[in-house]
N, C-alpha and C positions, 0 to 999 in steps of 0.2 A: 791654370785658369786664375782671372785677378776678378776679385769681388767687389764692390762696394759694401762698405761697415761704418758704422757709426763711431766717429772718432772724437769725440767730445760733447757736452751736452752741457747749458744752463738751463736748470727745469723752473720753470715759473717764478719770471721776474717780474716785476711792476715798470711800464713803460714810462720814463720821465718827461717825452716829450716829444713831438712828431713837426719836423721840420720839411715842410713843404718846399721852401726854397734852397736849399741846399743841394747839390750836386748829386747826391746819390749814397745811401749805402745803409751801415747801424753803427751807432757809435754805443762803444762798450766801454767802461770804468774797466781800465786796465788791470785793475788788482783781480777783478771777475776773470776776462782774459785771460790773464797768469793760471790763475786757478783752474781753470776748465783747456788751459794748453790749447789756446784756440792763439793766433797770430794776425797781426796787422795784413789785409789785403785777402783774410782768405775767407774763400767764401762760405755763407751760413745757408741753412733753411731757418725761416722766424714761422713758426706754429702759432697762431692769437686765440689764446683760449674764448675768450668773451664771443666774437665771431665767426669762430672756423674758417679767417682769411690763412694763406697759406704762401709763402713768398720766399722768392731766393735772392740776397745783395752779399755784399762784403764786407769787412767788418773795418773801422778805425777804430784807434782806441780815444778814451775820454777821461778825465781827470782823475787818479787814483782817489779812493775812498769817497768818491760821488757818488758813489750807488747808480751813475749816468745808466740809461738805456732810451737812445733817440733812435726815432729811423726818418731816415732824410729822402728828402726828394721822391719823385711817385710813391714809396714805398709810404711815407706819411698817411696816404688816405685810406691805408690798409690798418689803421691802428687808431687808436684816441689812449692819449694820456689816462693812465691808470689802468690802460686793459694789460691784463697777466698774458706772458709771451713765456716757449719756451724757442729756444735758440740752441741747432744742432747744425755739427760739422759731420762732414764725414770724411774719409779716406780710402784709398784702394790698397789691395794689400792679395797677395797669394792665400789660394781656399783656405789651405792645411794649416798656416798663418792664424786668419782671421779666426782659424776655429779658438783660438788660446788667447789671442787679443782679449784685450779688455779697456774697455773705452772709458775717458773720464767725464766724470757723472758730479756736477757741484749743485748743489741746492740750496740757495742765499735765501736768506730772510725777506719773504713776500712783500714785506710793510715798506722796508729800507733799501733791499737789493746788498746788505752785506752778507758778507759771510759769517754763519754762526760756528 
């Protein structure tokens, strides 16, 4: 049997900015990315703590050491600038597997969005 698990996780970031016109997606400060082993194209859930909005897009990356965190297109009116988001991937993987998994877990500084 193949489960889904929690394959990465940025836990509360401060959102930089919500891009209405834009095509569609979350654009992530790459250095975050790298760190949470999350990938260009793949897809997230965005949690918005301020509002209990709840939403699934994909991710581009954004300018290393920008602390960037946008969400573009429809997904814009699901956030406002400065609401704290946390941002999880997941992956499928065999039970007996997931039981030993251990998923990557970053927690950036609230204010800036870097890594402490």
């Amino acid at each position: 049997m193949q489960i889904q698990v929690v394959k990465s996780k940025i836990h509360r970031v401060k959102v930089t900015g919500a891009d209405l016109n834009y095509i569609g997606s979350i654009t992530i400060d790459e250095d975050l990315m790298d760190a949470a082993n999350i990938i260009q194209g793949e897809k997230v859930h965005i949690v918005n703590i301020n509002n209990g909005e709840r939403l699934e897009t994909y991710v581009i990356p954004g300018p290393r050491k920008s602390g960037e965190i946008t969400l573009n297109g429809p997904a814009a009116r699901k956030v406002a600038k400065g609401d704290i988001i946390i941002i999880i991937s997941y992956g499928i993987m065999d039970f007996e597997k997931a039981k030993m998994f251990k998923p990557t877990l970053i927690f950036p500084n609230e204010n800036d969005n870097t890594l402490t």
